[in-house]
DRENPA-3360 file (N, C-alpha, C; in nm, 2 decimals, always signed):
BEGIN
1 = XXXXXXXX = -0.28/-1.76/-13.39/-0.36/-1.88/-13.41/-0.34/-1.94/-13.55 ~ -0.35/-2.09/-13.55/-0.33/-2.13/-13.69/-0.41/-2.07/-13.80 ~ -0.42/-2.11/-13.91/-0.47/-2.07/-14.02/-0.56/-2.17/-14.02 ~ -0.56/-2.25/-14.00/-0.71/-2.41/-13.95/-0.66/-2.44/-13.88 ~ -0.75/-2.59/-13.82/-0.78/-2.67/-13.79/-0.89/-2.71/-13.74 ~ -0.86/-2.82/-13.69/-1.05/-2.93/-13.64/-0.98/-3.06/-13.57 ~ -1.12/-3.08/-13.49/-1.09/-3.20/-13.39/-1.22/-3.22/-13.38 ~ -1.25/-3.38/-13.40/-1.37/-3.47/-13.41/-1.42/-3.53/-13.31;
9 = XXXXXXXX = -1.51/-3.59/-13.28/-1.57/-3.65/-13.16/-1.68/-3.77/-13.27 ~ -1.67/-3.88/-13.32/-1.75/-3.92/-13.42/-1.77/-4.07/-13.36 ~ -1.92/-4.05/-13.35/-2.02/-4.18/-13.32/-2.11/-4.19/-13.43 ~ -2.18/-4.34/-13.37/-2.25/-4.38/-13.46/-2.38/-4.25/-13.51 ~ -2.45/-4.19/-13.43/-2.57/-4.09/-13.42/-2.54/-3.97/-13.38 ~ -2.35/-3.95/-13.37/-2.36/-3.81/-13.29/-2.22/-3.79/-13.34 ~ -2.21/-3.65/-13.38/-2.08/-3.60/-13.42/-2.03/-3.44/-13.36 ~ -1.93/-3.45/-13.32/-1.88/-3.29/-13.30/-1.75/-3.25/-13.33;
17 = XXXXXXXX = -1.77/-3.12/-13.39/-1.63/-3.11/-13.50/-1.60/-2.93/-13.48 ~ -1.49/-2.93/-13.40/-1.43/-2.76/-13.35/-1.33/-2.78/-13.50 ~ -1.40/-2.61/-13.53/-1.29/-2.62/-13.61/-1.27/-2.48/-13.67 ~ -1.18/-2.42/-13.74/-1.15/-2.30/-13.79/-1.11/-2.33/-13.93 ~ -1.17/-2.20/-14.03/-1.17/-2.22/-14.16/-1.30/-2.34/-14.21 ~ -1.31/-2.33/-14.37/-1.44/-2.45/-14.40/-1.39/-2.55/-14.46 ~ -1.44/-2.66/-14.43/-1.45/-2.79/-14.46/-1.49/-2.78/-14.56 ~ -1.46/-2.95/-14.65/-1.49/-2.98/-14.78/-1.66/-3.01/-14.79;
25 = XXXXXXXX = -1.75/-2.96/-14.69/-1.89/-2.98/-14.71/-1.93/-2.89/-14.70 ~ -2.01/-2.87/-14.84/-2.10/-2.73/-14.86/-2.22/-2.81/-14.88 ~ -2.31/-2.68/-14.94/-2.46/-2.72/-14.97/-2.54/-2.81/-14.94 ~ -2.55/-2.84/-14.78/-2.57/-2.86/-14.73/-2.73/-2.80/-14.59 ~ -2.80/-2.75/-14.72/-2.92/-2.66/-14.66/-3.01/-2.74/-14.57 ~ -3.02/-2.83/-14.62/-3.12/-2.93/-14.54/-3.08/-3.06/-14.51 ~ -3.08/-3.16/-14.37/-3.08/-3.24/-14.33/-3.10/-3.29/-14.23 ~ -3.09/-3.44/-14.25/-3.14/-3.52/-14.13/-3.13/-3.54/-14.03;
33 = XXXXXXXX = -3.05/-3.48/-13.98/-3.01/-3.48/-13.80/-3.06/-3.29/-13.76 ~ -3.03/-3.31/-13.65/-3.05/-3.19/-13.53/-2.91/-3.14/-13.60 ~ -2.88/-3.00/-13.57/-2.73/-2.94/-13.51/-2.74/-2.85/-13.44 ~ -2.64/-2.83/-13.34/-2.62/-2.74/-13.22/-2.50/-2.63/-13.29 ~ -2.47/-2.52/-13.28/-2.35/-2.46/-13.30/-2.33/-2.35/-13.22 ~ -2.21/-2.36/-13.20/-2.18/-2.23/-13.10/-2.07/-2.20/-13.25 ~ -2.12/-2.04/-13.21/-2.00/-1.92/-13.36/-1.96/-1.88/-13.26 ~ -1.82/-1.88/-13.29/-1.70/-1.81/-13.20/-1.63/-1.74/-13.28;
41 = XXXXXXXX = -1.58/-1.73/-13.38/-1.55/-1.61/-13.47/-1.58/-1.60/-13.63 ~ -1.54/-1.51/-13.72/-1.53/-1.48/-13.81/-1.68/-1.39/-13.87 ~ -1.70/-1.33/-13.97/-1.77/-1.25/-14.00/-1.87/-1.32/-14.15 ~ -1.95/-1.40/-14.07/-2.06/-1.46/-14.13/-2.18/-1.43/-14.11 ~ -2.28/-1.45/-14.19/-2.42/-1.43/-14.24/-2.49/-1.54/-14.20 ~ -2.59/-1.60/-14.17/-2.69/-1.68/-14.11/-2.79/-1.68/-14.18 ~ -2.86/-1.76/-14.24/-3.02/-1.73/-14.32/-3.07/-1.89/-14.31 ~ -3.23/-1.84/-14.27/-3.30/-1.95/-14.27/-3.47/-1.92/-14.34;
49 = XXXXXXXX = -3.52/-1.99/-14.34/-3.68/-1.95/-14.37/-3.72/-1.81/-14.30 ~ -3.68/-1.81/-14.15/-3.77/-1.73/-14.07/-3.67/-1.53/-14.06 ~ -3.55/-1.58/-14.08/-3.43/-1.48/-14.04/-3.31/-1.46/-14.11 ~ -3.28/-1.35/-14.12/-3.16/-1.33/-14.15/-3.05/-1.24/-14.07 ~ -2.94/-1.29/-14.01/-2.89/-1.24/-13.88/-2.75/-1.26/-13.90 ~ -2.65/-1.13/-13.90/-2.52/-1.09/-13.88/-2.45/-1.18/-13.70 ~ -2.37/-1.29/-13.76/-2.39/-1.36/-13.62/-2.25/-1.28/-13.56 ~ -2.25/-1.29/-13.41/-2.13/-1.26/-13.34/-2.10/-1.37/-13.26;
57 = XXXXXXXX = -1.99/-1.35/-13.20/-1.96/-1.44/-13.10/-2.02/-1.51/-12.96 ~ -2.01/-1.62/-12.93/-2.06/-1.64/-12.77/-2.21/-1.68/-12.84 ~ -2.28/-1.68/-12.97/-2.40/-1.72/-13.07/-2.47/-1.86/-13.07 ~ -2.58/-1.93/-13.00/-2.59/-2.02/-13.04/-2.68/-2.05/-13.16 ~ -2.69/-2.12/-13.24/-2.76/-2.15/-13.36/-2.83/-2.30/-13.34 ~ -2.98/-2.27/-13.35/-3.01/-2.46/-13.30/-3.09/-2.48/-13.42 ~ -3.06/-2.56/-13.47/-3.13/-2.62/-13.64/-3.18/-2.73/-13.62 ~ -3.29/-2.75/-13.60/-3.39/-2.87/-13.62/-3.39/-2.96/-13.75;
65 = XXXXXXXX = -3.38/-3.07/-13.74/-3.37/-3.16/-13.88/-3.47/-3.08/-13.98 ~ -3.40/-3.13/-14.07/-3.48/-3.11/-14.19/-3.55/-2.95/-14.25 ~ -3.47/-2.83/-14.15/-3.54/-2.71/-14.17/-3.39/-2.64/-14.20 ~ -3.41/-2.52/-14.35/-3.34/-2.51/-14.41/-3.25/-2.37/-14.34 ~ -3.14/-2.42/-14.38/-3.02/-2.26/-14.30/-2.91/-2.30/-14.44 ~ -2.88/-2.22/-14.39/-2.74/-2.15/-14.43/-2.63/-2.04/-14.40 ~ -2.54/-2.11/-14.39/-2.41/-1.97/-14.39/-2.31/-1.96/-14.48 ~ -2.32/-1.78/-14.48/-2.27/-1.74/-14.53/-2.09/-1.67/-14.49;
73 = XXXXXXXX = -2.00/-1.71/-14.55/-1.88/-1.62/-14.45/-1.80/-1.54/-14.58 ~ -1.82/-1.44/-14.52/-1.73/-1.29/-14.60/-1.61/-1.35/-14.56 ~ -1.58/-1.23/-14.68/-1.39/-1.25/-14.65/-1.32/-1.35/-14.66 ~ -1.21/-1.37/-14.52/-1.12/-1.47/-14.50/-1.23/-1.58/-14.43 ~ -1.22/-1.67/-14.52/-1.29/-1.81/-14.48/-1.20/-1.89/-14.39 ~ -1.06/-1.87/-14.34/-0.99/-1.90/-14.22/-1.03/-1.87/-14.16 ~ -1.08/-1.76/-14.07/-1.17/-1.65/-13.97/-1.25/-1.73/-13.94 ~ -1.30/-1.84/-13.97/-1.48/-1.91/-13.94/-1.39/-1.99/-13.83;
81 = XXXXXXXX = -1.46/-1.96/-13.70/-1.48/-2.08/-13.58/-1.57/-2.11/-13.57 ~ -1.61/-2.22/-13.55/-1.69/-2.25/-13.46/-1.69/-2.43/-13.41 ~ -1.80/-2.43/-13.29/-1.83/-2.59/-13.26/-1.94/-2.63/-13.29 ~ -1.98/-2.74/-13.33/-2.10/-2.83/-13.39/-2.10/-2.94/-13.33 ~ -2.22/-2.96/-13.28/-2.28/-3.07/-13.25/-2.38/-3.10/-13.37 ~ -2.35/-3.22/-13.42/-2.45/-3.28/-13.53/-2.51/-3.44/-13.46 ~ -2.63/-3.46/-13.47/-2.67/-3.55/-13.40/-2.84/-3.61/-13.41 ~ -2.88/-3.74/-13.44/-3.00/-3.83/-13.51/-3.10/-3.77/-13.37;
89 = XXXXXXXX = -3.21/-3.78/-13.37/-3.29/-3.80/-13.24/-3.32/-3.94/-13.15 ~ -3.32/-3.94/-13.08/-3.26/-4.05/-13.01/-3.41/-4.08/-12.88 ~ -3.46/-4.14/-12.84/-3.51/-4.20/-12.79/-3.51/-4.10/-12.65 ~ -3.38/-4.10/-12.60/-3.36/-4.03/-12.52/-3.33/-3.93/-12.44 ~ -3.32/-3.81/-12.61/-3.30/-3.68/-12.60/-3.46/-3.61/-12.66 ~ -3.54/-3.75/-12.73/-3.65/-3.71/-12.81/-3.77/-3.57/-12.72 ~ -3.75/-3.59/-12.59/-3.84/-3.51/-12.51/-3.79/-3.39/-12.47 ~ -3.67/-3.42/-12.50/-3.55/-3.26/-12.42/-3.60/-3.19/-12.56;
97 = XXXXXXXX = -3.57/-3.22/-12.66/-3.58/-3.15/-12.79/-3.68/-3.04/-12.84 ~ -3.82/-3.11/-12.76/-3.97/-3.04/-12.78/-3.94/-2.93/-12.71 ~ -3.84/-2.84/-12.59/-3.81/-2.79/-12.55/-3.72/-2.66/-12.61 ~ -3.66/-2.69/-12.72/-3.57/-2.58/-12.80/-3.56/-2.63/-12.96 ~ -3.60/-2.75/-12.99/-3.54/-2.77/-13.15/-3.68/-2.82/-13.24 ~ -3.77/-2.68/-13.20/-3.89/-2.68/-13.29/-3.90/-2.58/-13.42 ~ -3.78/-2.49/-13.35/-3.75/-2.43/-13.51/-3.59/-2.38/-13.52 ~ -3.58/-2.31/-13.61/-3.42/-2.24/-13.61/-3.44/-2.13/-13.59;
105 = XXXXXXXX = -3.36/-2.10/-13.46/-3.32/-2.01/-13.36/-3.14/-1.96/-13.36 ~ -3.13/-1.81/-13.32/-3.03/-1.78/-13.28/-3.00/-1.71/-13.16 ~ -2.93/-1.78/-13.02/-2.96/-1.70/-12.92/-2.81/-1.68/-12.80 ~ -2.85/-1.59/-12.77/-2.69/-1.59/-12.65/-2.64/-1.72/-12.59 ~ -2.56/-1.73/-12.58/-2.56/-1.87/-12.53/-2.53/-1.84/-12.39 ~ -2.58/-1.90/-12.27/-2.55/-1.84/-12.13/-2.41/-1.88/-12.05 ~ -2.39/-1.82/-11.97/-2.25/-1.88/-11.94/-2.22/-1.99/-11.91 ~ -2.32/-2.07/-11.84/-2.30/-2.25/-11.83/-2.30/-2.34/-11.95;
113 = XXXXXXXX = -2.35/-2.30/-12.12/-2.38/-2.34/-12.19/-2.19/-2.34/-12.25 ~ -2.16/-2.18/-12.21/-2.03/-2.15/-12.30/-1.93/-2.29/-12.23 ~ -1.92/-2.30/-12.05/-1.85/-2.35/-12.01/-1.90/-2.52/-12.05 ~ -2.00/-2.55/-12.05/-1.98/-2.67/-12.14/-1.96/-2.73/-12.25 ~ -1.98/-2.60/-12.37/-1.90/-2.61/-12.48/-1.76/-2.64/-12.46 ~ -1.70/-2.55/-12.40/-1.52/-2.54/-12.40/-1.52/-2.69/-12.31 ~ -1.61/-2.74/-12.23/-1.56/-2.85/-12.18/-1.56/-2.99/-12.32 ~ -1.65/-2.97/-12.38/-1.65/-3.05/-12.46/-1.52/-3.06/-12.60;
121 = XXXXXXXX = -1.52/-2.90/-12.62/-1.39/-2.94/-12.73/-1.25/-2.98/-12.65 ~ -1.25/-2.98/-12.53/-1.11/-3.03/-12.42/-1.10/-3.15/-12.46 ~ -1.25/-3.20/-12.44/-1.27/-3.37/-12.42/-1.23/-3.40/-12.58 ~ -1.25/-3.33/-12.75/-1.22/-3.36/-12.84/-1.06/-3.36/-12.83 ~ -0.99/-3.29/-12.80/-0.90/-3.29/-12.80/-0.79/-3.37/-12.72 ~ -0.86/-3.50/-12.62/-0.77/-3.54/-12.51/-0.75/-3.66/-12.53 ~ -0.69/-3.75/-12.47/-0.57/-3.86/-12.50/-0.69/-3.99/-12.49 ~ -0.83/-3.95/-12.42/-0.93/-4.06/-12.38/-0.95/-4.13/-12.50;
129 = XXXXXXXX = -1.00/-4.24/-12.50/-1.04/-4.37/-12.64/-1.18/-4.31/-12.71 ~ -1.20/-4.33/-12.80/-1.28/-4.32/-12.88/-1.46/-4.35/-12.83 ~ -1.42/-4.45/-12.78/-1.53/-4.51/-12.70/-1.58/-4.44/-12.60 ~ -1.47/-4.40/-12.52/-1.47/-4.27/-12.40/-1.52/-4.15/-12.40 ~ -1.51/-4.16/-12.50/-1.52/-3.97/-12.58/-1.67/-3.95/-12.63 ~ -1.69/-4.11/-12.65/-1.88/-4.09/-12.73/-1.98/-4.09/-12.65 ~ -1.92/-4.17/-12.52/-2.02/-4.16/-12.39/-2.02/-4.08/-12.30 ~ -1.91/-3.97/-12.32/-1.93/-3.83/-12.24/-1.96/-3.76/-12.33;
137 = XXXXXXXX = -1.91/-3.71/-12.45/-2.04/-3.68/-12.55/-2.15/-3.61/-12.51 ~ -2.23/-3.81/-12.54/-2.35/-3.79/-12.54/-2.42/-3.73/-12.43 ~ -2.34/-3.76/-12.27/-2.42/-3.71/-12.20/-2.40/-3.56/-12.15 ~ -2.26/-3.49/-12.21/-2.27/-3.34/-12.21/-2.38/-3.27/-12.33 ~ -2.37/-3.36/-12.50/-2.49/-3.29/-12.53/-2.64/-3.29/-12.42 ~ -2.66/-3.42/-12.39/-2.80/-3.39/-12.30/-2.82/-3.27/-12.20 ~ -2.72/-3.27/-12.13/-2.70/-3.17/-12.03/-2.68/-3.04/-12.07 ~ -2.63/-2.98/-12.19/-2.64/-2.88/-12.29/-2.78/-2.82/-12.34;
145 = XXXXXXXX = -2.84/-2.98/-12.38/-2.98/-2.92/-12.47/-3.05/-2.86/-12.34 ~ -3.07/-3.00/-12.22/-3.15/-2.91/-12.10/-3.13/-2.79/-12.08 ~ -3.00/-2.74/-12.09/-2.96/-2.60/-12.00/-3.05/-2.49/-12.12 ~ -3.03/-2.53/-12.25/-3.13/-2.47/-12.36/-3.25/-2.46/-12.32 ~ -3.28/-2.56/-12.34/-3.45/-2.58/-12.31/-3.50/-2.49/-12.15 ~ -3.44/-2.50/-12.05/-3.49/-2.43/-11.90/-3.45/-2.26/-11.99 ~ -3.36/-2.23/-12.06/-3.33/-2.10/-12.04/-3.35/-2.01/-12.17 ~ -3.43/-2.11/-12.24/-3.49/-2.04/-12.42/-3.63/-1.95/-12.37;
153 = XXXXXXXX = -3.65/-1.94/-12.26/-3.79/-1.81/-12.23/-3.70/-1.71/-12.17 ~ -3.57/-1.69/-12.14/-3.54/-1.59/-12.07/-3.44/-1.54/-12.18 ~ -3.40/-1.61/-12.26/-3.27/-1.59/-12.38/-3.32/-1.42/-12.47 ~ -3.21/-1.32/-12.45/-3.23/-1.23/-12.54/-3.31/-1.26/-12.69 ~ -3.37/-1.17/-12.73/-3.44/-1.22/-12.85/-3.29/-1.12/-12.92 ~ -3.28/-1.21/-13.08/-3.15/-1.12/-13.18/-3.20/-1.01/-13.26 ~ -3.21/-0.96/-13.26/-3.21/-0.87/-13.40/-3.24/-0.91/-13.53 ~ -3.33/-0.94/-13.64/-3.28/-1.02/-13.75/-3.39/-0.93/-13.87;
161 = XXXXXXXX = -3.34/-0.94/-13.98/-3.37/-0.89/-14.05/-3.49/-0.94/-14.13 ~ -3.63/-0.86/-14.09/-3.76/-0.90/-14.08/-3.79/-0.96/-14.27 ~ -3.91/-1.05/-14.23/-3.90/-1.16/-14.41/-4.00/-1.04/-14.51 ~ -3.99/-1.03/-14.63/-4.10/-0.95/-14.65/-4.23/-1.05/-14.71 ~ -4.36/-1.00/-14.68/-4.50/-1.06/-14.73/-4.45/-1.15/-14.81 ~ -4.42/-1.11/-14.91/-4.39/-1.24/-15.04/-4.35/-1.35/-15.04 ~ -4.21/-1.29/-14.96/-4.15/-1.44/-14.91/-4.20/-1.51/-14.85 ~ -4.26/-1.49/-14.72/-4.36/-1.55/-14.65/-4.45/-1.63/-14.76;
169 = XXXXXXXX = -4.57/-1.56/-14.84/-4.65/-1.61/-14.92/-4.57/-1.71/-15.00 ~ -4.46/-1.71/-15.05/-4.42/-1.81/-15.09/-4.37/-1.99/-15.03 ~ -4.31/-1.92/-14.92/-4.24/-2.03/-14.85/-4.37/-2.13/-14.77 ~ -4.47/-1.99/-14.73/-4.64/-2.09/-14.73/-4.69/-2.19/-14.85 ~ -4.70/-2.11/-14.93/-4.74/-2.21/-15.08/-4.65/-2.31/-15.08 ~ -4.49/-2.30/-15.09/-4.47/-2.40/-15.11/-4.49/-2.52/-15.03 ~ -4.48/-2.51/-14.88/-4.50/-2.55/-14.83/-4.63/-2.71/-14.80 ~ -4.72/-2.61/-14.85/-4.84/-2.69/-14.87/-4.84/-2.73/-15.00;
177 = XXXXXXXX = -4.80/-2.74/-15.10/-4.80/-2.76/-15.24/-4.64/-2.85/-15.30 ~ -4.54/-2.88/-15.16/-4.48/-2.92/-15.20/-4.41/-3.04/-15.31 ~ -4.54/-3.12/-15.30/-4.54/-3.25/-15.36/-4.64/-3.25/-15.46 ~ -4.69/-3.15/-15.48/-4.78/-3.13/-15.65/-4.72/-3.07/-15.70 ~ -4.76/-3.05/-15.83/-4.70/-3.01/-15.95/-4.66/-2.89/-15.93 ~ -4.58/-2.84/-15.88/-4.53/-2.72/-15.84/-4.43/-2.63/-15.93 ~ -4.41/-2.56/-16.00/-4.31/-2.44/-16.03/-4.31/-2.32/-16.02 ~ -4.19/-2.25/-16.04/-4.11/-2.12/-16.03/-4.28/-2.07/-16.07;
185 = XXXXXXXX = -4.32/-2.10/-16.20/-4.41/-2.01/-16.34/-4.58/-2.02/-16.26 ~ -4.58/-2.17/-16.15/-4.71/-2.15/-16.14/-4.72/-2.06/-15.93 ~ -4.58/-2.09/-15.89/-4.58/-1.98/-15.79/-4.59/-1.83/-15.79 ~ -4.53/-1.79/-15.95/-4.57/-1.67/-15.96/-4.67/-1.61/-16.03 ~ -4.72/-1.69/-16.06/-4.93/-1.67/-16.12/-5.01/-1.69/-16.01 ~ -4.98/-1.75/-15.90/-5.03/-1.77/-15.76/-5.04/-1.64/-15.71 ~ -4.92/-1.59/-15.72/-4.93/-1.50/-15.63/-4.91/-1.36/-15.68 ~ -4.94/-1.37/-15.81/-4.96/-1.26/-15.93/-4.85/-1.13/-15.88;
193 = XXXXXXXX = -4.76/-1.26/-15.93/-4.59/-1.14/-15.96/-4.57/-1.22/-16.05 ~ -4.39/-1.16/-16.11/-4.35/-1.21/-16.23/-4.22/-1.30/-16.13 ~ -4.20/-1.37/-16.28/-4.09/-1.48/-16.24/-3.99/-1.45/-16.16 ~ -3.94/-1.35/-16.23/-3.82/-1.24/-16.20/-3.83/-1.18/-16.02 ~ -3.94/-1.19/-16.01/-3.98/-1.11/-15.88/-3.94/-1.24/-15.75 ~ -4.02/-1.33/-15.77/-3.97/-1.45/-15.71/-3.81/-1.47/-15.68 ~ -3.75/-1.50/-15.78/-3.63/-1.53/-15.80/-3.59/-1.43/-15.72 ~ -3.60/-1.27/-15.77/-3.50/-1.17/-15.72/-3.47/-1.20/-15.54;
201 = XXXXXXXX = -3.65/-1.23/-15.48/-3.66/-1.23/-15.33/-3.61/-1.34/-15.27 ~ -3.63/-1.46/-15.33/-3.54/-1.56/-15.27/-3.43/-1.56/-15.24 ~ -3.31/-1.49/-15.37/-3.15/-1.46/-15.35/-3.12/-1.39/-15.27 ~ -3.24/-1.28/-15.25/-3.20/-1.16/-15.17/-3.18/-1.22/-15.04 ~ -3.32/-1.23/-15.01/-3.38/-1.23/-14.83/-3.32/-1.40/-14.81 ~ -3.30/-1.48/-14.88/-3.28/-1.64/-14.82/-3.15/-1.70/-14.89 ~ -3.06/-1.62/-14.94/-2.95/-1.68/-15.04/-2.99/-1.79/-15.14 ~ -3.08/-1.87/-15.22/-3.09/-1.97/-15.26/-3.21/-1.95/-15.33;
209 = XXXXXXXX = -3.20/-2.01/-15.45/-3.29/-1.99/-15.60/-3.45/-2.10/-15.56 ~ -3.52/-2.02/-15.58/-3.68/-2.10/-15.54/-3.66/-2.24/-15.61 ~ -3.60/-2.21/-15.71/-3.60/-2.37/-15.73/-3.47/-2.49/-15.71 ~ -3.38/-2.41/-15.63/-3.37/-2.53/-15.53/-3.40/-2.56/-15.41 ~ -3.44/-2.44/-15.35/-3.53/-2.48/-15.24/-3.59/-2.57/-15.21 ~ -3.73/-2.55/-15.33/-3.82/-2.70/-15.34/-3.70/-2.81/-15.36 ~ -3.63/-2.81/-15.47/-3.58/-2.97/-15.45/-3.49/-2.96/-15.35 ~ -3.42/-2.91/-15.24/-3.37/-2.98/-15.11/-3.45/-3.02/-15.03;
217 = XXXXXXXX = -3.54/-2.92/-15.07/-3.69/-2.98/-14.96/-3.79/-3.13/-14.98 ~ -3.76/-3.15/-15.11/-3.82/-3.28/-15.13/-3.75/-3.38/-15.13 ~ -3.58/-3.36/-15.18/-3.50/-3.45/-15.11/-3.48/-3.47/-15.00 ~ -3.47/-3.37/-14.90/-3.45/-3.43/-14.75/-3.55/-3.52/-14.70 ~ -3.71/-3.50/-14.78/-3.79/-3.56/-14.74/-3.80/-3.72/-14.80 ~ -3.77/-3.71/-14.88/-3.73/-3.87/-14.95/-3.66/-3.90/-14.89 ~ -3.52/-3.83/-14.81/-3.43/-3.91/-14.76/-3.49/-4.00/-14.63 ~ -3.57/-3.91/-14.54/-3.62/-3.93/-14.40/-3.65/-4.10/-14.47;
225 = XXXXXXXX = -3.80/-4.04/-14.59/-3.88/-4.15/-14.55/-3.77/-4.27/-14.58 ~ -3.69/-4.25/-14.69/-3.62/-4.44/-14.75/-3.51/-4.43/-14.69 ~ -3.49/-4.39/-14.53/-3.45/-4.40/-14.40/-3.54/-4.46/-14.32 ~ -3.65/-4.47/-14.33/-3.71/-4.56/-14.22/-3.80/-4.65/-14.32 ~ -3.75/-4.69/-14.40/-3.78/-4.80/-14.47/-3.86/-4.87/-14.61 ~ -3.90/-4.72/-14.66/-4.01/-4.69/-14.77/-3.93/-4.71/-14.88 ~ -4.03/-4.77/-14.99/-3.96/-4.83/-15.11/-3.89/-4.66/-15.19 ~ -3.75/-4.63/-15.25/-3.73/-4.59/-15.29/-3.80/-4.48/-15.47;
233 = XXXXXXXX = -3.84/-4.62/-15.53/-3.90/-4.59/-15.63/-4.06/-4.49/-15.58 ~ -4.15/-4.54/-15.50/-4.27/-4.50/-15.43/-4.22/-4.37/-15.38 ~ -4.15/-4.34/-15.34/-4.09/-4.19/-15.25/-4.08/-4.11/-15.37 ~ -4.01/-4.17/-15.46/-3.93/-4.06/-15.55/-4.08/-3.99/-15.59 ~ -4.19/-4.08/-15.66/-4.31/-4.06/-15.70/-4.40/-3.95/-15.61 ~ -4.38/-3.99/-15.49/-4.47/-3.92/-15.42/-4.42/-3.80/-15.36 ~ -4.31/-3.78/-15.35/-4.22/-3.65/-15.31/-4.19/-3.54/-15.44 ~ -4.28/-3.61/-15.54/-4.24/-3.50/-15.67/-4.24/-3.46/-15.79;
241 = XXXXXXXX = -4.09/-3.58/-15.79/-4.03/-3.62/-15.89/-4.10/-3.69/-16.00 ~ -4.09/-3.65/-16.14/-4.16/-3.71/-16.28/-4.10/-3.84/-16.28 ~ -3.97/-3.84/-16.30/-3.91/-3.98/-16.28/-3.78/-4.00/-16.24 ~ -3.78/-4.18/-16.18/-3.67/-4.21/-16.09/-3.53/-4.20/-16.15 ~ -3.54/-4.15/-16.26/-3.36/-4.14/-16.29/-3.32/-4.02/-16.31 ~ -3.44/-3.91/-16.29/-3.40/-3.75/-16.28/-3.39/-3.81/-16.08 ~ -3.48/-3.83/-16.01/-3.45/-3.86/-15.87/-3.27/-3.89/-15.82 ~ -3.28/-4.06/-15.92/-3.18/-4.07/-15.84/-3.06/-3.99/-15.87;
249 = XXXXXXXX = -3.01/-3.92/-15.98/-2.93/-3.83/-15.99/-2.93/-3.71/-15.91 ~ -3.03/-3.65/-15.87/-3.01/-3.56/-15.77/-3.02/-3.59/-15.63 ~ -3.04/-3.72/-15.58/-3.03/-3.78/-15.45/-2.86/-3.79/-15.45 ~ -2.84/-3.87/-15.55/-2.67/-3.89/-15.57/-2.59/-3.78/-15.52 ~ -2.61/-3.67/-15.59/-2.55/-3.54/-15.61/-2.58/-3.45/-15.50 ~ -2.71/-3.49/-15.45/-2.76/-3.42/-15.34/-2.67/-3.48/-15.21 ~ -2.66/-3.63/-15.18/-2.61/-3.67/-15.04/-2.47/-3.80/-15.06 ~ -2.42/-3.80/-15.20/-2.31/-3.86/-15.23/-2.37/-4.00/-15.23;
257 = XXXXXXXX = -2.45/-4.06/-15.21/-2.50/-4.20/-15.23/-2.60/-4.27/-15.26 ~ -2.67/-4.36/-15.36/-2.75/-4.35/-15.44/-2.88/-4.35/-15.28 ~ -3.01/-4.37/-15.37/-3.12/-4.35/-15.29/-3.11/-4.51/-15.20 ~ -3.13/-4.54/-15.08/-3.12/-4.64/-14.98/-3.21/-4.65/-14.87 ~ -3.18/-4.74/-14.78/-3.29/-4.76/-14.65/-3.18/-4.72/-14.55 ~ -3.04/-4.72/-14.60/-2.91/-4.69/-14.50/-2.92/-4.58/-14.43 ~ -2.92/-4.49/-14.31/-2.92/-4.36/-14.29/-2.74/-4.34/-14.34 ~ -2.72/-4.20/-14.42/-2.64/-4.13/-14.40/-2.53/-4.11/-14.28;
265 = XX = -2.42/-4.13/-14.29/-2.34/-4.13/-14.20/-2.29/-3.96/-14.19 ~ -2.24/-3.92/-14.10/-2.16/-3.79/-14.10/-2.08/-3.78/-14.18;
% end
C-alpha cells in the first residue's frame, strides 16, 4: 500500500476525504459541522469529554458539532486510515440527526454501513463530474445516517476508559460557568484541589490543558453565533473574552480567518 494518499468529495455543506497518513489540519477539537468517520487502520487513541477508547478497525466515530474529540495516533502516522464525512446540518438531514448525533459515540459499524462506506470512497474515486459526485453524496450520507439511527439501540456498547469524579466535576463547572469569569485558579478553589491537580487530569484522562479547553469552547461558540449573523464585537464580549483584539487573534489562529458572518469553508 502507498505510504499516503486521499480522495475528496467537496461541496458547498458537505465534504468527504479517504485518506491514509495526516493531513495538514490539526487542532482541530471543536467544530461547526457534524463528522461521521469510519477508522480502518492504524493504532490511534480517541478522546472526548465522555471517553477514552483504543479504536480498531470496521469503528464508527459520530461527532456532533461543536462537542470536543480528539485523536491521537502512535507511531507511524502513515498507518492512519480512515473515511470522513464532514458536513453543516441541513434542513433535511436535521431530523435524521436527533436519532444518532446527540453526543460522541464510538460504535461497530454494521455491515450495510461498511458496504456504503466503500461505496462512497468508489464514488470519490471515479471519473463522474464534480456536480455528480455531491448529489450522490449527499444522498448516500442520508442513507448512512438512517442506517445509524434504526441500529444505534442494538450497536455493541465499546469498552472506554471510565472519566474520574473530578473530571466530570469539572467539565460540569465549566460548562455552566463558561462565559463568566472563569479560570484554571478559580476551578480549582471550586472544587478544593490544587492547580496542579486540574491540569494533571485534564492531560491525562482528555489530552488537552483546561485552559484550552475553555477557549475552544468559547471560540466555537462565537463562531456558530457570527455565523448566523451576530455582531462580532457583542460575541466576543459575551462569550468571554476581556477584549476584541485578544479575541480576534485567537479566532484568527483558532480558524485561519478573522472573526465574520461567512461560515467557514472545509
Amino acid at each position: 500500500m502507498e505510504d499516503s494518499f486521499s480522495s475528496y468529495i467537496r461541496g458547498e455543506q458537505i465534504l468527504l476525504k479517504y485518506a491514509k497518513g495526516v493531513g495538514a489540519l490539526r487542532g482541530k477539537e471543536f467544530h461547526e459541522y457534524h463528522e461521521l468517520i469510519l477508522f480502518i487502520d492504524g493504532d490511534v487513541d480517541f478522546y472526548s469529554d465522555e471517553m477514552h477508547v483504543k479504536l480498531v478497525p470496521d469503528q464508527l466515530i459520530i461527532i456532533p458539532k461543536e462537542k470536543y474529540h480528539q485523536f491521537v495516533i502512535n507511531g507511524n502516522e502513515n498507518n492512519y486510515v480512515r473515511c470522513v464525512f464532514s458536513f453543516y446540518e441541513t434542513p433535511e438531514i436535521r431530523e435524521l440527526l436527533d436519532g444518532a448525533f446527540y453526543n460522541v459515540r464510538v460504535i461497530e459499524a454494521s455491515e450495510y454501513a461498511l458496504i456504503l462506506v466503500n461505496k462512497v470512497i468508489e464514488l470519490s474515486q471515479s471519473e463522474l463530474s464534480s456536480q455528480q459526485k455531491n448529489v450522490l453524496l449527499r444522498a448516500m450520507l442520508i442513507v448512512l445516517i438512517s442506517e445509524i439511527s434504526c441500529e444505534m439501540p442494538h450497536r455493541k456498547s465499546l469498552e472506554k476508559t471510565a472519566r474520574s469524579p473530578l473530571l466530570m466535576k469539572c467539565i460540569d463547572y465549566i460548562n455552566h460557568n463558561l462565559f463568566g469569569d472563569i479560570s484554571i485558579k478559580k476551578l480549582a478553589k471550586q472544587l478544593n484541589v490544587s492547580q496542579s491537580t486540574i491540569s494533571h487530569t485534564f492531560k491525562k484522562e482528555m489530552n488537552i490543558s483546561p485552559y484550552r479547553y475553555i477557549l475552544q469552547k468559547r471560540l466555537i461558540n462565537a463562531q456558530t453565533r457570527i455565523a448566523n449573523g451576530e455582531s462580532a464585537t457583542a460575541v466576543a464580549f459575551e462569550c468571554g473574552f476581556s477584549d476584541y483584539s485578544g479575541f480576534y487573534k485567537q479566532y484568527k489562529k483558532a480558524f485561519g480567518v478573522v472573526p465574520s458572518g461567512n461560515k467557514i469553508s472545509f
